[in-house]
C-alpha positions in Angstrom: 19.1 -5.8 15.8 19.8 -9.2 17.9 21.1 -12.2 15.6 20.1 -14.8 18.0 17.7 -14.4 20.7 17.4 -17.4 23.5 14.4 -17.5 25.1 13.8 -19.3 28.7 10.6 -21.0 29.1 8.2 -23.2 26.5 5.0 -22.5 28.0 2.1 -19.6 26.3 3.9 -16.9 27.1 7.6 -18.0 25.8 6.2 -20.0 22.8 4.2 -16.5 21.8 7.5 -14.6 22.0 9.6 -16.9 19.8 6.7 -17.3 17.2 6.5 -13.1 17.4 10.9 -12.9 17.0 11.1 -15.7 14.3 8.0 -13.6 12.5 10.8 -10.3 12.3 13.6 -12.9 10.7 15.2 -13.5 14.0 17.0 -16.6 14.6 15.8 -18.5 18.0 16.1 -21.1 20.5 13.3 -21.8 23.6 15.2 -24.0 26.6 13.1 -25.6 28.9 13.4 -28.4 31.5 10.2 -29.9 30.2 8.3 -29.9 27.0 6.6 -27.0 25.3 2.9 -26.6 26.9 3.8 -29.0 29.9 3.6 -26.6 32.8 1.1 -24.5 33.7 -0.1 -23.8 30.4 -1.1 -27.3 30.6 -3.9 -27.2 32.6 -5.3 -23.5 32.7 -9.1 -22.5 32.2 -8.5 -21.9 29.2 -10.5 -18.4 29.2 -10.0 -15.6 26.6 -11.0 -13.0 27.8 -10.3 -9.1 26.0 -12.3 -7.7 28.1 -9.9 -8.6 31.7 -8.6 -6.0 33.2 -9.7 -6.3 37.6 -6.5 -6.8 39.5 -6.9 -9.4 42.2 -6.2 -6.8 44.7 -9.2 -5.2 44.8 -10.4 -2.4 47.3 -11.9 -4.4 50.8 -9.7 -6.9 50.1 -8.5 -6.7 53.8 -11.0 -7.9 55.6 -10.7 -11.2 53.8 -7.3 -11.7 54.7 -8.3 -13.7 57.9 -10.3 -16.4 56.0 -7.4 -16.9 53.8 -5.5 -18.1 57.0 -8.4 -20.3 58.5 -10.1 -21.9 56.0 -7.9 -24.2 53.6 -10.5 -24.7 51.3 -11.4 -21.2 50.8 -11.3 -19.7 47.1 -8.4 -18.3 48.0 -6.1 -20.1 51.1 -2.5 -19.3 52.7 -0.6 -22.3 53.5 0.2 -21.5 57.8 3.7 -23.1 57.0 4.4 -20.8 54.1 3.0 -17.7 55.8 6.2 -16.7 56.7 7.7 -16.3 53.1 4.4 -15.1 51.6 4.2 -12.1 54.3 6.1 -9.9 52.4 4.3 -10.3 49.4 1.1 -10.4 50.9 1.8 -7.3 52.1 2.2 -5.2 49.1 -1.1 -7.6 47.5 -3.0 -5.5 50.5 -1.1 -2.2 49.5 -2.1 -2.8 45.7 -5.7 -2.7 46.5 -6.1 1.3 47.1 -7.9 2.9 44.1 -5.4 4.6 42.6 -3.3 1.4 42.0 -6.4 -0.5 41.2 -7.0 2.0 38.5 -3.3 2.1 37.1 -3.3 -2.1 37.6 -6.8 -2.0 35.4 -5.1 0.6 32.6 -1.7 -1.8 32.3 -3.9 -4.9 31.9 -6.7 -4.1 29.5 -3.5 -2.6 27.3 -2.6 -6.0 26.9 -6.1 -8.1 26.9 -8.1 -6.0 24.5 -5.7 -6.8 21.3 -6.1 -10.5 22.5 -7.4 -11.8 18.9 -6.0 -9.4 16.7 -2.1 -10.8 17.9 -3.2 -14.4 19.1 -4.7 -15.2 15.5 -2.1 -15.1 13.2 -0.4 -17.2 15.5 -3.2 -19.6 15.9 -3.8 -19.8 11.9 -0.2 -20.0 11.1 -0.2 -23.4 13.2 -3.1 -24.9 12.2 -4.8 -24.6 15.7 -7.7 -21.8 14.6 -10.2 -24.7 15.7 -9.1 -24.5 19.3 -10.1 -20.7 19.4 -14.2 -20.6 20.3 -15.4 -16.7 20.3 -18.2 -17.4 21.9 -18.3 -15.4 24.9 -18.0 -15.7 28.2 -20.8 -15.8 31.4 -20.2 -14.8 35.6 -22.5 -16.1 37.1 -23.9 -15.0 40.8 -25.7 -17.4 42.9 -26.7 -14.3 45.4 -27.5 -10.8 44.3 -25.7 -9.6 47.3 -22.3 -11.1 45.5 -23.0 -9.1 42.7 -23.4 -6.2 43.9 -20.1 -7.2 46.0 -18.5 -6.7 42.0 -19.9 -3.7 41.1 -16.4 -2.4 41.5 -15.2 -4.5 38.9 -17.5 -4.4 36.7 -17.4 -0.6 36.9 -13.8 -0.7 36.3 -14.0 -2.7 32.8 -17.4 -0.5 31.9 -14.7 2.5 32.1 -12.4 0.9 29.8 -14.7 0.4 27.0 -15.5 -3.5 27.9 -18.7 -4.8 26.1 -20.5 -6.3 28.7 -24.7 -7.4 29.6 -26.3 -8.1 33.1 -28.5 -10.8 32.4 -31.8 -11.8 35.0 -32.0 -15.2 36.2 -34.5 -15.9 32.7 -31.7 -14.5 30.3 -29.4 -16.6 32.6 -31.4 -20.1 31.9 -32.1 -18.9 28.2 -28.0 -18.5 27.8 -26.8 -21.8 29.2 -29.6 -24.0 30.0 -27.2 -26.9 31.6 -27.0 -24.3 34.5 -28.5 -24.9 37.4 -31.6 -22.6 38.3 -29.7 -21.3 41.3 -28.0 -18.0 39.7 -29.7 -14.6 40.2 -27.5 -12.2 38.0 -25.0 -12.5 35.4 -22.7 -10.5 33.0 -22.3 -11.4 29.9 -19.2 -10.4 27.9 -19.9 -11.0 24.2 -16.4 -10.2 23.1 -15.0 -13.0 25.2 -14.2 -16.8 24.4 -11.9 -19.8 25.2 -9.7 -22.3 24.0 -10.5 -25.8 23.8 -7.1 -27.3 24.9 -4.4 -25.0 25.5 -2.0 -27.7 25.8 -2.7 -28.7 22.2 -2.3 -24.6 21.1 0.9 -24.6 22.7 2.2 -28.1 21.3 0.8 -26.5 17.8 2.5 -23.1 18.3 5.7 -25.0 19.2 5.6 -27.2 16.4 5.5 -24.2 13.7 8.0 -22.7 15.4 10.1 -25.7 14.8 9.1 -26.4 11.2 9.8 -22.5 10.5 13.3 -23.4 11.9 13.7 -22.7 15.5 14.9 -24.7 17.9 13.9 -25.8 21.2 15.7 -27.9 23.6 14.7 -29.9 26.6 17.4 -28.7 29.7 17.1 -27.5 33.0 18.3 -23.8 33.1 20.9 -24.1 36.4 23.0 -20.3 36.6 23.3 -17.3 33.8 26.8 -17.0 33.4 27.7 -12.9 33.0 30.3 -11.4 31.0 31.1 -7.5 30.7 28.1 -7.8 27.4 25.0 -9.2 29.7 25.0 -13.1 29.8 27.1 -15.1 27.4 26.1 -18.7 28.2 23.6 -20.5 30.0 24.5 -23.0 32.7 22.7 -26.1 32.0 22.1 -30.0 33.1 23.2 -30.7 29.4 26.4 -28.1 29.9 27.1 -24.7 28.8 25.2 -22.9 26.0 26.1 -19.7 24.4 24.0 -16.4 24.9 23.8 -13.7 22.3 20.2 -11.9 23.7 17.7 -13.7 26.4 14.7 -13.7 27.1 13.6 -14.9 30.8 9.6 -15.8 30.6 10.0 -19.0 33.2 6.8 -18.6 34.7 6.7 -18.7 38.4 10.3 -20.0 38.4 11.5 -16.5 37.1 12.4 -14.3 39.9 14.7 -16.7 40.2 16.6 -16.2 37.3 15.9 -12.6 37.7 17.6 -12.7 40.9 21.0 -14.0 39.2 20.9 -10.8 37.0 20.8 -8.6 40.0 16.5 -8.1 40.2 14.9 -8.8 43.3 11.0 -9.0 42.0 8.1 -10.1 44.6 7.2 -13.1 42.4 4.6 -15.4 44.0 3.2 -18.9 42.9 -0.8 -18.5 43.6 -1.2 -22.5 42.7 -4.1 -23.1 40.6 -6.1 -26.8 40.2 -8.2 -28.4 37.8 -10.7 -31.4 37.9 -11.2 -32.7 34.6 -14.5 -34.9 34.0 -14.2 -37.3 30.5 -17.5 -37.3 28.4 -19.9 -35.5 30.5 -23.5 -35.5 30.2 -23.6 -31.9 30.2 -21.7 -28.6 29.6 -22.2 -25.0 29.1 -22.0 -23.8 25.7 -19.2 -21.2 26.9 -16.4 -20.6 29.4 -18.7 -20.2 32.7 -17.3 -18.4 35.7 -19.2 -19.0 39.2 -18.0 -15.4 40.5 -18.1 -15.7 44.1 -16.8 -18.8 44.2 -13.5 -18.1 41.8 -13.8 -21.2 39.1 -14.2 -21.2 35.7 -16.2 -24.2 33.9 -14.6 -24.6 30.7 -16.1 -27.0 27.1 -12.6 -28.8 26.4 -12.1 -31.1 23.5 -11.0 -33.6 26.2 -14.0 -33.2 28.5 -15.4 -30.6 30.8 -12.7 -29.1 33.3 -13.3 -26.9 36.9 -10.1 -24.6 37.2 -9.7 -21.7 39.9 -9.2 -20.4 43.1 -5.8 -19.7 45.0 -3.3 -21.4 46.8 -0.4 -19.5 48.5 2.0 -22.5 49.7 5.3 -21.8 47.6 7.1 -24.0 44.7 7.9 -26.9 46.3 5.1 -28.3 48.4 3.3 -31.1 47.1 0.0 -31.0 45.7 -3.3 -30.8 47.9 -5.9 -32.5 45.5 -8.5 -32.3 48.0 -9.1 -28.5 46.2 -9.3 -30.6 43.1 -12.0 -33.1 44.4 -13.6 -29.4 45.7 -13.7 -27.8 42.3 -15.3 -30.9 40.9 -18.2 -31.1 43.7 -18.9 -27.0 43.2 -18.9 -28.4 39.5 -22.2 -31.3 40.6 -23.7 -27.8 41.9 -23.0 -26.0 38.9 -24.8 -28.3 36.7 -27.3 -30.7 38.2 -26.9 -34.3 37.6 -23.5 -34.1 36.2 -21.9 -37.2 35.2 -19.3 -38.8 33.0 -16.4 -40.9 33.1 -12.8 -40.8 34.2 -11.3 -37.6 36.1 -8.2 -36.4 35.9 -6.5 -33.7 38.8 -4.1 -31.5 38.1 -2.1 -28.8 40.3 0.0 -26.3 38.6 1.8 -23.1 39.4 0.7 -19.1 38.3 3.4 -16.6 38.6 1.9 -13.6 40.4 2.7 -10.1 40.9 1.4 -8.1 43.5 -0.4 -5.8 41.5 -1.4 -8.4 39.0 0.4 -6.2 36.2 3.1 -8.8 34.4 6.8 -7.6 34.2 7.4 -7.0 30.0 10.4 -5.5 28.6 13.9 -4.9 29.1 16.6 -5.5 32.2 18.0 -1.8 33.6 20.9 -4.2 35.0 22.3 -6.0 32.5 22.3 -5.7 28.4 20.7 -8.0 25.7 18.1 -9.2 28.7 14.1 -9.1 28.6 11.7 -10.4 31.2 8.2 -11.3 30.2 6.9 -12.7 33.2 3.4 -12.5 36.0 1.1 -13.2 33.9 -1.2 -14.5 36.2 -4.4 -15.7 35.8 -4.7 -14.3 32.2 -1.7 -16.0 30.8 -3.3 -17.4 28.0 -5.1 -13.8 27.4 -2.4 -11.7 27.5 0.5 -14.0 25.7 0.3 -13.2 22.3 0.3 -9.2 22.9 3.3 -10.1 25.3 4.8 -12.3 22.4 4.5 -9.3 20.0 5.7 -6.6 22.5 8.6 -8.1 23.1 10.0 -9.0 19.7 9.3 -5.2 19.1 11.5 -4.6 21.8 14.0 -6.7 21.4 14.1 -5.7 17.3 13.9 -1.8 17.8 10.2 -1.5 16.0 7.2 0.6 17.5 5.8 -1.1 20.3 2.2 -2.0 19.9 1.2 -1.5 23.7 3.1 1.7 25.9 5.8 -0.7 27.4 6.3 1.6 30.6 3.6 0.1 33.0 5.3 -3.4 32.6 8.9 -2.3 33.6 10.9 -4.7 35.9 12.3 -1.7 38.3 8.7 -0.7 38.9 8.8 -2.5 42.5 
């Protein structure tokens, strides 16, 4: 069993993994170039949600493909200057979206969501953040019953899969969340579902159990993995050298390219996600809200009521286009009818995305003592803490809790 395990990455998914380790009397350390929770865990939806398991690539999804090139502000836009990078990737997006992948992308995923509590609990009450966990369920919301039936496909899919979930009228709709406005026709409702009130703050919390249980974590920008004839021996840092016994790369959308240095080519793509955060509204749903057709999530945050969503494919390093911000926040006024409050905040962050929306989990084929958990997603903050526990089982030799094969890095 590993001594020391190094893990690469301080957001929900790497914080969850060295909280699982230290848990089996591993000794750890968790590098990152910023602080714990500061990246895109920072600003997520903050939706937990069991019942997840529709792959972006869905079947039709084709015929949107021109929108996504035309219309910037679109729930889902390609950047015209980027296209030529994100071809290749949006190509096997289209090719995930025949049935049969759908169905194997649906099977991977609701293996990891559906244990959501049961692993993301401990963790929670061990740091003292149980009060940022709201299992209250979770609404979508359908301004046209021609958009719901446009889901029926996913909502088939998670039906298959054992997902509790109610279609509510437009009556049931107003009786659930009466702050809505009385434009929605339809609605499932997925009792089982619920959110977190700042992930930021569960992170921090997660981080700073970690550290009182005796891990460490340590503020420096990961530069090269150097390799010796046992895997990597040392990461090359801004702060210098430091020794590797077993790693773990969970980087977020940064880690196909640390993958790449250990010989794995993955089609990793950033789909960059936004927020608009109004301080001290006037209203708010009682629950995560997702307006379905239009890809954003209204979220009940200790720090005010937040608009997160849609997809933008324009790479790492372009700046931020707040304008989808200022959108968000405007689909929010039609959300909720005379919606007002004080300061807003905008925030731009990056979601590290597979093709087939399945995450990469488990072990390198290339090199020894190496372990990917990375592509989380949209459902980082859902699927983290079954990642966390799958991999310290991995990593320690004990009985996986989730089959790790659909996860495998030499899938692609």
């Amino acid at each position: 069993m590993a001594r020391h395990v190094t893990v690469i990455g301080a957001g929900i998914i790497g914080m969850c993994a060295a909280s699982y380790l230290q848990r089996s009397a591993v000794k750890v350390t968790v590098v990152d170039a910023i602080a714990p929770g500061r990246g895109c865990s920072f600003g997520n939806a903050g939706a937990l949600s069991s019942g997840s398991c529709v792959p972006l690539a869905m079947p039709g999804v084709v015929r949107q493909v021109p929108k996504w090139l035309t219309d910037d502000m679109a729930p889902l836009a390609v950047s015209w200057r980027y296209l030529p990078h994100a071809l290749p990737w949006l190509w096997r997006f289209v090719s995930a979206s025949g049935p049969k992948a759908v169905e194997r992308s649906a099977d991977a995923l609701i293996a990891l969501t559906r244990p959501l509590f049961e692993n993301l609990m401990p963790l929670a009450v061990e740091a003292g953040a149980e009060r940022l966990i709201h299992r209250v369920g979770q609404l979508h919301v359908y301004s046209t019953s021609a958009a719901f039936e446009g889901d029926r496909l996913g909502i088939d899919l998670r039906r298959r899969r054992g997902v509790n979930l109610e279609v509510l009228d437009a009556e049931e709709i107003r009786q659930f969340e009466p702050a809505l406005a009385p434009i929605f026709k339809k609605a499932v409702y997925f009792p089982d579902h619920g959110h977190c009130a700042n992930p930021f703050a569960l992170v921090d919390a997660l981080a700073g159990a970690f550290q009182r249980n005796g891990g460490e974590i340590l503020e420096r920008r990961v530069h090269d993995i150097e390799i010796g004839p046992d895997g990597p021996r040392a990461l090359i840092t801004d702060a210098g050298p430091m020794p590797v016994e077993t790693l773990i790369v969970a980087a977020g959308a940064w880690s196909h390219r640390l993958a790449k240095k250990l010989d794995h080519k993955v089609p990793l793509e950033t789909q960059r996600g936004y927020h608009a955060l109004l301080a001290g509204p006037n209203v708010a749903p009682r629950r995560n809200v997702q307006w379905a057709e239009r890809k954003f999530i209204a979220t009940p945050m200790e720090t005010g009521l937040r608009f997160a969503g849609t997809v933008e494919i324009a790479g790492l390093d372009a700046p931020p286009n707040y304008r989808r911000a200022d959108a968000l926040l405007e689909q929010g006024r039609a959300m909720f009818p005379g919606l007002a409050g004080g300061e807003v905040s905008r925030w731009m962050g990056h979601r590290p995305c597979l093709p087939d929306s399945v995450p990469v989990i488990g072990p390198s084929h290339r090199v020894k003592n190496t372990y990917f958990a990375f592509g989380h997603g949209h459902i980082g903050l859902t699927c983290a803490s079954t990642t966390g526990r799958l991999i310290a089982e991995l990593v320690t030799g004990a009985k996986p809790c989730v089959d790790p094969a659909p996860y495998r890095i030499d899938r692609f």
